[in-house]
Each structure stands twice: as structure tokens, then as C-alpha cells.
N, C-alpha and C positions, 0 to 999 in steps of 0.2 A: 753141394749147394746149388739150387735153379741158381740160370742167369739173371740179369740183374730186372729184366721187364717180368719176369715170376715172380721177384723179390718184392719190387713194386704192387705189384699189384693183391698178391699176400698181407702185403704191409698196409695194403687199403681195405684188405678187408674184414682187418682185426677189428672188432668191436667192443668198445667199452660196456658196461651195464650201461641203461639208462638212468638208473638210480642214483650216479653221481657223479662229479664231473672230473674229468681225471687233471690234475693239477703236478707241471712240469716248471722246476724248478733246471735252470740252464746258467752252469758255470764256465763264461770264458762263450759267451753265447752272441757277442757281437760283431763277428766276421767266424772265417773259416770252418770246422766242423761244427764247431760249436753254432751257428748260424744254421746249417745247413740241421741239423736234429730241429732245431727249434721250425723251421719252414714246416721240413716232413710231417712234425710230431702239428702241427697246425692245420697242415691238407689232408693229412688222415683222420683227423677226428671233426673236420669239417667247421672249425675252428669254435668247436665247443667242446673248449676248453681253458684252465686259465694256463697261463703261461708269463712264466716270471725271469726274466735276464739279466744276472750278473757277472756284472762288469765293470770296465772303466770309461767305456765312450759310449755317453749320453746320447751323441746324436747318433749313432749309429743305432743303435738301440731302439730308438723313436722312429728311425727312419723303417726298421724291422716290421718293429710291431703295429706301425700303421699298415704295414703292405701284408700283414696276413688276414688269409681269408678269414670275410663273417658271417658268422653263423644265420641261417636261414629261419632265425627266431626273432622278435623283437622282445619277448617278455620275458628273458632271461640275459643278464650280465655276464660277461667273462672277464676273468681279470688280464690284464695285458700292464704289464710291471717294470722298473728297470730297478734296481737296486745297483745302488753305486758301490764298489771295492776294486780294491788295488789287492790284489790276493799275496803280493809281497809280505805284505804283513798279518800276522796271526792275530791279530786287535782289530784289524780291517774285518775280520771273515769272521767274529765273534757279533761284532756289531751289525753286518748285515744277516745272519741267521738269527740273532735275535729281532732284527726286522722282520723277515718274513715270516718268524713265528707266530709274530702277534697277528698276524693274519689268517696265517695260513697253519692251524694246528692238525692239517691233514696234508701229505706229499705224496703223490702216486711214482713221479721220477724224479731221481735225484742225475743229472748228465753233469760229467765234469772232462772239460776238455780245454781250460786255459793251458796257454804257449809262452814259451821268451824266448826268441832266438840271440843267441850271441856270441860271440870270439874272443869273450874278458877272459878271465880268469876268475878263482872265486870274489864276488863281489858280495858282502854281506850289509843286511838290513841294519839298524839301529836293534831288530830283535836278535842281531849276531846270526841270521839265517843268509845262507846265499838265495841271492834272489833266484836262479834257477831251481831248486832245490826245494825250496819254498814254495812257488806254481804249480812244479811238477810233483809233488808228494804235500808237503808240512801241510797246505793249506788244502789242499785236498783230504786228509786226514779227519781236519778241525769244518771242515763242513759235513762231512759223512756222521761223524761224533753229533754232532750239535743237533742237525735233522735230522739222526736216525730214531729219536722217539715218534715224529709226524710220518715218518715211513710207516712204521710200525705200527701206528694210528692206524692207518687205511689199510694194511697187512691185513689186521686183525677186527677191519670190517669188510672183509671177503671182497677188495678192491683189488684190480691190476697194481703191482710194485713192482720196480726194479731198480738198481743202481750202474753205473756206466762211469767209469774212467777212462778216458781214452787218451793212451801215452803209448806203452811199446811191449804189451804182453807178447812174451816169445823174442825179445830182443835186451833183454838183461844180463845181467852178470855176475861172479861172484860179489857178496859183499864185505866190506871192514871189519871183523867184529870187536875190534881193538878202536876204529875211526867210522865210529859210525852215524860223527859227525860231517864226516869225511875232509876234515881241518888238515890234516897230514899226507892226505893222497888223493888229495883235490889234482884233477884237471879234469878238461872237456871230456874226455874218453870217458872216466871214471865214476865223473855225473850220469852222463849218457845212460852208461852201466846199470849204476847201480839205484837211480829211480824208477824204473821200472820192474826191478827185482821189489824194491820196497812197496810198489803199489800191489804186485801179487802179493804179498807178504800182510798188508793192510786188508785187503778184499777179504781174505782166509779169516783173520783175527775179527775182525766184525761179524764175519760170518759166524763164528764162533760164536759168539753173544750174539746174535741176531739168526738163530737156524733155520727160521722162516720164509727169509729173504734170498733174492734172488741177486746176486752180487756182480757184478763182470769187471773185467779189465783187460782192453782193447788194442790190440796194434791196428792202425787204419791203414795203413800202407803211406803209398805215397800220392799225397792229396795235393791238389793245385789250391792254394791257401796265399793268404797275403802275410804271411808268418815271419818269411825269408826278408820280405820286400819293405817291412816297417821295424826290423833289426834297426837298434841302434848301431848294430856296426856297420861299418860305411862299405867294409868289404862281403859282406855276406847279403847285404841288397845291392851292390854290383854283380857278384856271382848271381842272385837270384834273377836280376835282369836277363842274361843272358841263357841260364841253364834252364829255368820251368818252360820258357818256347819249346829249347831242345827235347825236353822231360813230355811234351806231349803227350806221344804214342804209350807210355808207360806208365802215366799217370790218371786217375780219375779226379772228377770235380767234387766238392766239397756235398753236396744233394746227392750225388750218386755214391756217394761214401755213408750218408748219413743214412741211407735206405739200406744200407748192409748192416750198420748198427744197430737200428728199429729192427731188422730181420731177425737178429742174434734175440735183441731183449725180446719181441715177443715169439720167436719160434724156438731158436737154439738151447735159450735159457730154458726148460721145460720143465726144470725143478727148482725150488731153492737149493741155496750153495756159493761157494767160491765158483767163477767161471772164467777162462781166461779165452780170448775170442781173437780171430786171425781176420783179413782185412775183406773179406768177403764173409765175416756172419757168421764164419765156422766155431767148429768148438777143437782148440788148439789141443787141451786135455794136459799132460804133462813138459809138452816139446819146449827146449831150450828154458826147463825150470831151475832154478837156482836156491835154493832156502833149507832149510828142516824146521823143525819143533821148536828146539834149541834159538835157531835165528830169528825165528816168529817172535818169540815173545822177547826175545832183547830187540828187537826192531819196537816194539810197541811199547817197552819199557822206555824205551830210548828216545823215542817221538812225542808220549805222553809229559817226559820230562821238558824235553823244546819248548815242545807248546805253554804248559805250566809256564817255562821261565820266560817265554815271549810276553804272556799275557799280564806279568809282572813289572815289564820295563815301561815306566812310565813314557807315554801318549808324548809326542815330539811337542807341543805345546806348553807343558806343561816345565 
């Protein structure tokens, strides 16, 4: 892998067609990586492009998408977006991809990188999902599902595609296949574990149904992010006070993390497929894989069930 001013500037010199404009949909896109994709993916294409941000906080959002660059045209629009969801729930992320559909019936990037730091235990939704679990896989799942026909759309009008998870490829673990809800052998650890096994396990299975597409799922390293610092737990943004100063020398910024990720999607990824990507861009290949055949598809059997029964529990209003 070039260092990371090769990266950059690689990264600036991809070019889209002129013929259409590449349209970046950014899950978990209001601080940390997810922020930092949304900048890059803005200053490399000169910010012609549209670009859509979901999430939970408005103004953050606003505050984004006013400060990226504009494009040096005035007779052409870009969209600049926020879609509101709380990715907690699997009702939330049905309602906002049926938003963006109606808009937007072409996707060139699907990025998903929402976070929940915490020290609970399993804490579950009204959809009986833990809310960890549910960020970092369920609803990541139920957006990939939902917009992978508008991926495919632009797939299959010879446009740049890709998709991008970014959790902990190369840092999973065995999984349940007895609990794979993981109701019975729930703790931190075992989350940790085992949703990042699930999103490689996810990436493969689409892949499957979708051969065309270029799939990834990303360990980033260790990002300076406000992740640790807006935990509801009162003890993991104490530790975060204290440790990201220390974490320094060890650590990259959130832009120079997301310049490794734009690397992987337009250089590393170089074919369609499953790809599973290391924190500089690389392609990890098999290292620290956890799954078979077998696991694949009762992961997806198993997920596709959640989802179904989340989407069933009647709306808290109601």
C-alpha cells in the first residue's frame, strides 16, 4: 500500500464519467468516519456530486453539508440530504430507504459506518434487538437489502458501485450457531466477536445475489473519533478523556482514515465480489476468517427472520 500522500492523491485522481453524477448515500455520516467519507467523497469529486446523510443529528448534518465544497458550475444541482434515523430500529431504516428511494432510484455508494459505544450489557429494542447488534449488523443488513436494487441500477448502467461496512474485518470471532441471537451468550466480548464475523458473512451472501457488485467490509484501525466521548457510559467517556490524548502517536484522524477507505473502494476493490479490507486500504484476503457455507446461510436465514419480526412489531405509537 503507497503512503498515505500517494493515497490522497490517487484518491483525487479517480474520475467519475461525465455522463452522470455519482450519488453517495452515507450511513452513521454525522461525525467520525463516517463524516470524514462523506468530506473526501465531496473533495474528490469536486462536489459534483449528490450526497445524502443518515442519521440522527440534524444539525450536525447541516452543519456538514453546508461546509462542503461547491461545485464550479451554477447550471447544474447537487443534492445535499439529511435523512433522519435512529438505526436502533429496523422500522427506522425501512422508512428512511424508502425515502431515499423515491428520489433517488440510482446509488453509486452505499458507506455504512454508524457506532454505539457502551459498557451495558444486552440492552434490547421494543424490536427485541440489542441496540449494539442492531447498529452494528441488523440494520446495516436492512439497508444494504433495501438499496441494493438502486446499486444495481447504476451497476448495470456502466457507473462506478461500491458498498463499504466499516466495523472490524479481521477482528471477529467464532459464532453461536445454536444463539445466534446471541440471547444466551451475550456479553461485550461476544458482541464484539461476533458482529464482525456477521458482516463478513453478510458482504459474501449479497455478494451471492448481487455477482456484479463490489462489496467490502472494513477494520479501520484505531481512529480518533468522538465515539468513546458521547457513550452513554459515564465511564468509557472518562476513560476516552484521558486515553485518545495518550492514543496519539498510534492513532489516525478520522479524513485520513477515510482516504484509506476511498483507496480500497476505488483501487483495492478491482473486481466485483466479497472483499474484506485492513486499515490502510489493503485487501486482508482470508486473515482472522471465521464462517463456512453452512454459517453463511443460517446467518442470513437468521437475520432475514429479525428483520421480518422487527418490521411486524407495531410502531411505539401506536
Amino acid at each position: 500500500m503507497p503512503p498515505l500522500a500517494a493515497v490522497r492523491a490517487s484518491n483525487a485522481a479517480f474520475i467519475h464519467a461525465s455522463a452522470y453524477t455519482p450519488v453517495g448515500v452515507f450511513v452513521g455520516g454525522t461525525s467520525g468516519i463516517g463524516e470524514g467519507m462523506v468530506r473526501t467523497f465531496a473533495e474528490n469529486t469536486g462536489g459534483k456530486s449528490d450526497i445524502i446523510i443518515v442519521g440522527r443529528n440534524r444539525g450536525a448534518a447541516d452543519r456538514i453539508l453546508e461546509s462542503l465544497p461547491k461545485p464550479d458550475t451554477n447550471d447544474t444541482k447537487f443534492a445535499r440530504e439529511f435523512v433522519q434515523c435512529d438505526a436502533t430500529l429496523i422500522r427506522n431504516v425501512q422508512v428512511a430507504t424508502q425515502d431515499i428511494l423515491s428520489r433517488h432510484p440510482k446509488i453509486n455508494y452505499l458507506i455504512m459506518s454508524p457506532g454505539i459505544a457502551t459498557l451495558s450489557g444486552r440492552d434490547e429494542t421494543s424490536e427485541a434487538i440489542d441496540k449494539k447488534m442492531a447498529v452494528h449488523y441488523y440494520s446495516r443488513w436492512k439497508f444494504l437489502s433495501d438499496l441494493l436494487p438502486a446499486l444495481t441500477k447504476a451497476n448495470d448502467a456502466e457507473e462506478k458501485v461500491a458498498v463499504l461496512s466499516v466495523l472490524g474485518a479481521g477482528k471477529g470471532g467464532a459464532i453461536f450457531e445454536d444463539d445466534l441471537h446471541l440471547k444466551k451468550h451475550y456479553s461485550l466480548v461476544n458482541a464484539a466477536l461476533v458482529a464482525p464475523t456477521y458482516n463478513d458473512l453478510m458482504i459474501e451472501s449479497f455478494s451471492e445475489r448481487a455477482p456484479s457488485l463490489p462489496l467490502l467490509h472494513a477494520c479501520p484501525g484505531f481512529v480518533r473519533t468522538s465515539i468513546g466521548s458521547s457513550s452513554p457510559s459515564a465511564l468509557m467517556r472518562w476513560s476516552t478523556a484521558i486515553l485518545v490524548p495518550l492514543s496519539r502517536p498510534f492513532s489516525i484522524s478520522a479524513i485520513d482514515c477515510s482516504q484509506y477507505m476511498w483507496h480500497a473502494i476505488y483501487e483495492t476493490a478491482s473486481k466485483p465480489g466479497a472483499w474484506r479490507i485492513g486499515s490502510i486500504g489493503e485487501d486482508l484476503g482470508k486473515k482472522r476468517y471465521f464462517g463456512n457455507d453452512k454459517q453463511r446461510k443460517l446467518v442470513w436465514d437468521h437475520t432475514k427472520g429479525v428483520v421480518d419480526a422487527a418490521l411486524r412489531v407495531p410502531p411505539a405509537n401506536q
